[in-house]
N, C-alpha and C positions, 0 to 999 in steps of 0.2 A: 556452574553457570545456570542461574534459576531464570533467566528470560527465556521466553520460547521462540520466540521468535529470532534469539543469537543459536540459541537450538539448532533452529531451521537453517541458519544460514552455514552451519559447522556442518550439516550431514548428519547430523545424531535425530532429527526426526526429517519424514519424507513429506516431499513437497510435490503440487504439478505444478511443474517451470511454466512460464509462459515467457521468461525476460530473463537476462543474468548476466553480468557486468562484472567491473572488478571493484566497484562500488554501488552497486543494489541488488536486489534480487526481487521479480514478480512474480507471483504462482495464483491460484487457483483459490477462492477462500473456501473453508472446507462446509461452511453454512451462510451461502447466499442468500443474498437479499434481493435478487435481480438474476435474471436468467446470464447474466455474465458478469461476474463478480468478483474482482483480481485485486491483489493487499500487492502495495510496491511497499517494499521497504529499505531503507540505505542497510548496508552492509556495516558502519558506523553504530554502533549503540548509542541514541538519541532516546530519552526517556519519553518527549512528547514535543511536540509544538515550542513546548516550554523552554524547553533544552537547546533550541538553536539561536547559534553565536556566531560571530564574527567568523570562529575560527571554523565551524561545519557547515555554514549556508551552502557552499560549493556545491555539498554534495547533495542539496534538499532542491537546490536551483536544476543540476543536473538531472534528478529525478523530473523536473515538472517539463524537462526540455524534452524525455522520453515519453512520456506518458500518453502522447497522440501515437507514437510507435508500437507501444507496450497494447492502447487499446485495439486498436486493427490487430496485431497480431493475435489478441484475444477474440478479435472477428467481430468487434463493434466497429456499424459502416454507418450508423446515424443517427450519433447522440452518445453525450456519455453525461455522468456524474462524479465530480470527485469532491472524498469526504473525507476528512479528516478528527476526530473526537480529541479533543484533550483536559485529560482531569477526571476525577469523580462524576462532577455534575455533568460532565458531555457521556458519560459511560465507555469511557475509556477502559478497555479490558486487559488489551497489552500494553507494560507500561514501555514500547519499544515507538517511535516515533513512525508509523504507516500513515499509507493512504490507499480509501476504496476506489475506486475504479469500478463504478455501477452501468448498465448497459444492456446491449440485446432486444427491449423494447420501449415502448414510448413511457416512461417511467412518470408516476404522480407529482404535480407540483408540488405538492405537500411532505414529501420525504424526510425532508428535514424538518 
């Protein structure tokens, strides 16, 4: 298994949980961009944005249904950002389908 982020979800690398399900897992990203900075990812190996179909929106729908959860419990109380990269040209690094979860303070219009 060369993904790192199916890695992360099997236990072979260590993660800070913040969320965990029987279909995603949220933790901690290990080089923020924001003073609260949490990667949700489906537990489904989804390559990218690209990759979702009829047959795994379920679990990309349930992810967005948790994601006000997943922020509070991360301890954002006013404001958040979520972001998603796909492809070379967005600099997509993990070719695993995540989402940031940016937060903690009043963050720049211009981020994206």
């Amino acid at each position: 298994m060369d993904c790192l982020f199916c890695r992360i979800i099997a236990g072979e690398i260590p993660s800070n949980k913040v969320y965990e399900d029987e279909s995603m897992l949220a933790f901690h990203d290990i080089n923020p961009e924001a003073p609260v900075h949490v990667l949700v990812i489906p537990k489904t190996h989804i390559p990218s944005m690209d990759g979702v179909s009829a047959e795994n929106s379920a679990c990309v729908a349930k992810i967005f249904e948790k994601i006000p959860h997943i922020a509070r419990l991360a301890g954002i109380t006013n404001g958040y950002r979520v972001i998603s990269n796909c492809g070379e040209d967005a600099a997509q690094s993990v070719q695993h389908l995540h989402f940031h979860i940016l937060g903690g303070k009043k963050l720049p219009e211009h981020i994206v």
